[in-house]
Phi, psi and omega in degrees: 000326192279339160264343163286334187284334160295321211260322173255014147289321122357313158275331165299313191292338161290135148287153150002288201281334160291341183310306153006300187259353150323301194308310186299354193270334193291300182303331227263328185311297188299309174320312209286349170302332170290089133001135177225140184170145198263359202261120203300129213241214178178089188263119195302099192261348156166173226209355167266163175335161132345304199269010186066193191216121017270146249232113200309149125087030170255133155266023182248201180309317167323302196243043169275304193300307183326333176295320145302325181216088172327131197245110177287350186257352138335078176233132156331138178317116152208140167273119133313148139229154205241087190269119196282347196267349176235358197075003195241158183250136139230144265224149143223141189049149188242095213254163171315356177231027143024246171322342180278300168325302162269016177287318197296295211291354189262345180296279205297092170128199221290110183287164198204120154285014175265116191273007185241178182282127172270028166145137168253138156256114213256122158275333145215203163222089157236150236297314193278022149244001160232336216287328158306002151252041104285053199226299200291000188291180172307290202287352159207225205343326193029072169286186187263069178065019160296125214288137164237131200287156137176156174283185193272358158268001166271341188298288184319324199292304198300328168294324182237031151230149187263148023270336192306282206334325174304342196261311173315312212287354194273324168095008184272006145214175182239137164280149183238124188292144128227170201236157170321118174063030179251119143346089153312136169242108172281330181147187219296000188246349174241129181249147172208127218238110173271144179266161176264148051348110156303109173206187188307084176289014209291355181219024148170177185272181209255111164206179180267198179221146148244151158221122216239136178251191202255024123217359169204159211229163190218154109320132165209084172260084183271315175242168191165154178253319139190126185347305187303343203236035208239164160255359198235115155322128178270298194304351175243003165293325202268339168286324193300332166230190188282315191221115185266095165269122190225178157335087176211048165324321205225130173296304193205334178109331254229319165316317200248067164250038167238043164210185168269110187274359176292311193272000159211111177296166200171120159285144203255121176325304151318325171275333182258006181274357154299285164343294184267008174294343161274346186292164198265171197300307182323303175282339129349288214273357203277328177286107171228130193286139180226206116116050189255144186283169188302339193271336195294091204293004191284322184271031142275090169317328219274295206276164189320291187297338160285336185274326183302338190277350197277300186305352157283318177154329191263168202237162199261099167334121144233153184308110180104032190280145153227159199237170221195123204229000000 
């Protein structure tokens, strides 16, 4: 905020004719907001629940203000990523800000006249992880053949049920197969393995990600239903890599009290700083939690429960955090 407001005192402070030689300090202010860098990374594109924040038909305090004043770093979860050996970006999950999301990622790192993701990776389908390949559709981009990863019952939902089906048939994207634990190869410095996860399937499975760069590696578990109910030991998923981007919709539960939390499981933020409380501080820090529901006081940076989850050792997702892979 303190630099758009530098950019527009700056035009006041000029006449007409001094305006002129303002403007470029004005673009390089606005350029600068985008992080530039060669390096292969993995950048944090937002970090709320599926339905965003403020959250339809909610009254309570989370979203009162927000409604008057909309929080631009409120975005649905997604990660970037930035492969330095090729220059190309990818999107994980295509969330409802989109347009926004792959405005930043084409902004970031290395410059590219390419305005779409040189591939999306989708973990199921539920809205705030696919529902943004409608951006590439007829009614706004008609992109080209933007490549999209899924597995084969997410594959199957996008080919024959519409509207996604209009985007295959159009070509404005190509599916790409991927199967539980095989190996992607992007090229030679990035792989990337998807997991299989338990969670809510009704129109495809579910997974995670490894996503292993030419030095270091992440976890990306945005859903999931609860560590126990996994086949894969989560604490030794989380020794395997660097970085843990995990699951933490729900603070505590405590939060949601007008539904039944019973019908959407979520490890409780509180269950995995348990889970995980013997691990030591290096693998501790290796955890950054993401994925918060509109109820979640953790996505306050501000409140109690985020700084308590910071004094256990762990760390709190934030938008534009970047991670250097």
């Amino acid at each position: 905020m303190t630099k758009y407001f530098l950019a527009v005192s700056l035009i006041f402070l000029y006449s007409c004719t001094e305006q002129k030689a303002v403007e470029p300090v004005i673009e390089e202010i606005i350029k600068s907001e985008a992080p530039k860098t060669n390096v292969t990374s993995l950048v944090i594109l937002g970090t709320i629940q599926d339905a965003g924040a403020p959250h339809i038909a909610c009254k309570k305090a989370c979203c009162a203000d927000l409604f008057e004043n909309p929080d631009k770093d409120k975005q649905v979860i997604s990660l970037g990523l930035l492969d330095r050996s090729t220059g190309k970006k990818y999107l994980f999950d295509a969330t409802p800000d989109m347009p926004r999301q792959m405005k930043y990622l084409k902004e970031y790192g290395t410059v590219s006249d390419n305005e779409m993701a040189d591939g999306i990776f989708l973990t199921h389908a539920h809205i705030g992880h696919y529902a943004g390949l409608m951006y590439l559709g007829k009614e706004a981009t008609d992109a080209k053949e933007v490549p999209v990863y899924a597995m084969p019952r997410m594959k199957e939902f996008l080919q024959n049920d519409g509207p996604w089906s209009q985007l295959v048939i159009r070509k404005n994207i190509v599916l790409n197969a991927m199967q539980n634990e095989e190996v992607i190869h992007l090229s030679n410095e990035i792989e990337v393995t998807p997991l299989l996860v338990p969670h809510r399937d009704e129109y495809s499975e579910t997974v995670g990600f490894r996503i292993t760069g030419p030095n270091k590696s992440a976890l990306f578990i945005p859903d999931i239903d609860k560590w126990e109910k996994w086949e894969k030991n989560i604490i030794d998923e989380i020794k395997k890599v660097d970085y843990a981007f995990l699951d933490a919709t729900f603070y505590s539960g405590v939060e949601l009290n007008n539904r039944d939390i019973t019908q959407i499981p979520h490890p409780f933020i509180i269950e995995s700083m348990e889970k995980f409380k013997d691990l030591s501080t290096e693998e501790k820090s290796k955890i950054i939690f993401i994925h918060f529901n509109h109820t979640n006081p953790v996505a306050n940076s501000q409140s109690e429960a985020a700084k308590h989850v910071i004094e256990q050792g762990f760390r709190v997702g934030k938008i534009y955090d970047v991670f250097d892979l």
